[in-house]
Every structure is written in C-alpha cells, then in structure tokens.
TORKOLLO-249059 format. One record per residue (C-alpha): residue in three letters; x, y, z. Coordinates in nm, 3 decimals. Example, Ala and Ser with C-alpha at 12.3 -4.5 7.8 and 13.67 -1.06 7.14 Angstrom:
2
(ALA (1.230 -0.450 0.780))
(SER (1.367 -0.106 0.714))
//
This chain:
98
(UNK (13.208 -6.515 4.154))
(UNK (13.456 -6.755 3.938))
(UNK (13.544 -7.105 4.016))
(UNK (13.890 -7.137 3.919))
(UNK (13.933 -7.581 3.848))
(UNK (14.291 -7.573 3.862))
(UNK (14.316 -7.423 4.181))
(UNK (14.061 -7.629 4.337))
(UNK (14.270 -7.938 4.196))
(UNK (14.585 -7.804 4.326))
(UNK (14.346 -7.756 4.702))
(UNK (14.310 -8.135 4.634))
(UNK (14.641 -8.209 4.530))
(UNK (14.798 -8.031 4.843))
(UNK (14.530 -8.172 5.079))
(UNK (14.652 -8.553 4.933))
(UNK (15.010 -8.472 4.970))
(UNK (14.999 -8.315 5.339))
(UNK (14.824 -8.690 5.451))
(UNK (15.110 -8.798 5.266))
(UNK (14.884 -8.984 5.020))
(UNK (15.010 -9.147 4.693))
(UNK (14.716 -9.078 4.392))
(UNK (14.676 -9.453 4.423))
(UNK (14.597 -9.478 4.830))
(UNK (14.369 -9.196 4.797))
(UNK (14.202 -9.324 4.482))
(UNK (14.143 -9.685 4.634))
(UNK (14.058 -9.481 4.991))
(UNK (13.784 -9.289 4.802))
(UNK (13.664 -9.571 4.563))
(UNK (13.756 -9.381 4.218))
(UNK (14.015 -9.418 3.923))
(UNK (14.353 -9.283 3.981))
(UNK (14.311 -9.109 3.633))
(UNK (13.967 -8.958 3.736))
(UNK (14.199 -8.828 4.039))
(UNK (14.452 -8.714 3.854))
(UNK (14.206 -8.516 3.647))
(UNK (14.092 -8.349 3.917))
(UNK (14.416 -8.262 4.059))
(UNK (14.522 -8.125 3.708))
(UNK (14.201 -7.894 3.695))
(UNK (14.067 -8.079 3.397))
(UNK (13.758 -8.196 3.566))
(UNK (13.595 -8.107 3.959))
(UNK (13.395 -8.447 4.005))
(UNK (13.045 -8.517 4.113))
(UNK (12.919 -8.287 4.367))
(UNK (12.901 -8.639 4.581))
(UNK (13.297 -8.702 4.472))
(UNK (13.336 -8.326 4.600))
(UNK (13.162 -8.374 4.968))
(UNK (13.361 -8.707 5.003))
(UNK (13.688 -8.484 4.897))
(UNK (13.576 -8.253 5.191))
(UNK (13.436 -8.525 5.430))
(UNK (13.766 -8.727 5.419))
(UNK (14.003 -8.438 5.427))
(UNK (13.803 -8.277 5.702))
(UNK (13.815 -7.934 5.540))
(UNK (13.507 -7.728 5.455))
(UNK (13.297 -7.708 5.071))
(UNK (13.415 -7.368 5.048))
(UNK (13.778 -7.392 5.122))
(UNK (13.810 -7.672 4.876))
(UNK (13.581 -7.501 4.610))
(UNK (13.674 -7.140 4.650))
(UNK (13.999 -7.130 4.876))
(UNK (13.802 -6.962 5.186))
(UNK (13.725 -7.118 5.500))
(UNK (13.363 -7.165 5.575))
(UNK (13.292 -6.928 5.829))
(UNK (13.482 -6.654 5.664))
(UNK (13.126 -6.454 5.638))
(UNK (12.911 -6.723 5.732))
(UNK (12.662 -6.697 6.029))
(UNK (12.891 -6.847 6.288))
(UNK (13.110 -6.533 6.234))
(UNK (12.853 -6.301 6.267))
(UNK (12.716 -6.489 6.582))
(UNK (13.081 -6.485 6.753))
(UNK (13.073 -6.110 6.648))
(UNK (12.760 -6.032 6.870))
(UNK (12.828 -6.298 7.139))
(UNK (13.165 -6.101 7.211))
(UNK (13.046 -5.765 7.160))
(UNK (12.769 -5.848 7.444))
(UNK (13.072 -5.963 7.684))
(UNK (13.267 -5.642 7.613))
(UNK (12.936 -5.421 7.658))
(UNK (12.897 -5.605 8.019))
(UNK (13.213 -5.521 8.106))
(UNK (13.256 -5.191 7.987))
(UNK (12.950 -5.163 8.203))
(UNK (13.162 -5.316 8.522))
(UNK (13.431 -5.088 8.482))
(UNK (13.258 -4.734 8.430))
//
C-alpha cells in the first residue's frame, strides 16, 4: 500500500473548498497556521495524526477516504455484515416463493 501526500492534500484542499472555506477560516476553525495548512494542501507535509482526525472529524468524512481516497466501509466489516444481513432476507424469500 502507498500513501500518496499530494493527493491526500488535494482530498483536503477539495473538502475546504466544497464548505466554501478560505485557508484562513479553516485554519482559525481548526486552531493551526495557514502555512501549516497550506502545506498540507500542497502535499508537502500530512500533519499530526491528531491534526488528521480533526481534518476528518470536522469535514465529517472517514480516515480512509481522506488518507487513501476510499470510503471506510469499502471492505470494512459493515460491508460484509450488510452482505450477510441481505443475503439472509433473499434466502427467506426465495424460500416464500418456491
């Protein structure tokens, strides 16, 4: 697995600008340096792991998506869970219907 920084600062960058978020707001909003932003959104630098949770936390999004580009559940438990859950429902029915 690679981590790829500049496309977890563009995640970040594109996260700021859909809020429609000046570096400044967000900076203030998250209690860091607009340069240390900036870094971050230029893929020189990722941050604390606590400056990447509060990323997450205050965008809503998951670690993963803004780390790796993938939503959380993409082969996470909860998947596999929903997976069984509705393959029980479609057994039952099948079940009804023959």
């Amino acid at each position: 697995m690679y981590f790829d920084m500049t496309e977890y600062g563009k995640r970040v960058k594109k996260l700021r600008e859909s809020k429609g978020l000046s570096q400044e707001k967000l900076s203030n909003e998250l209690g860091m340096s607009v340069h240390h932003l900036s870094n971050i959104e230029r893929g020189n630098r990722v941050g604390t792991i606590e400056v990447i949770i509060m990323l997450a936390d205050y965008f809503d999004v998951s670690l993963d998506y803004l780390l790796r580009g993938r939503s959380g559940t993409e082969t996470g438990d909860e998947t596999r869970e929903q997976l069984k859950t509705a393959i029980g429902l479609l057994e039952e029915i099948q079940k009804k219907i023959c």
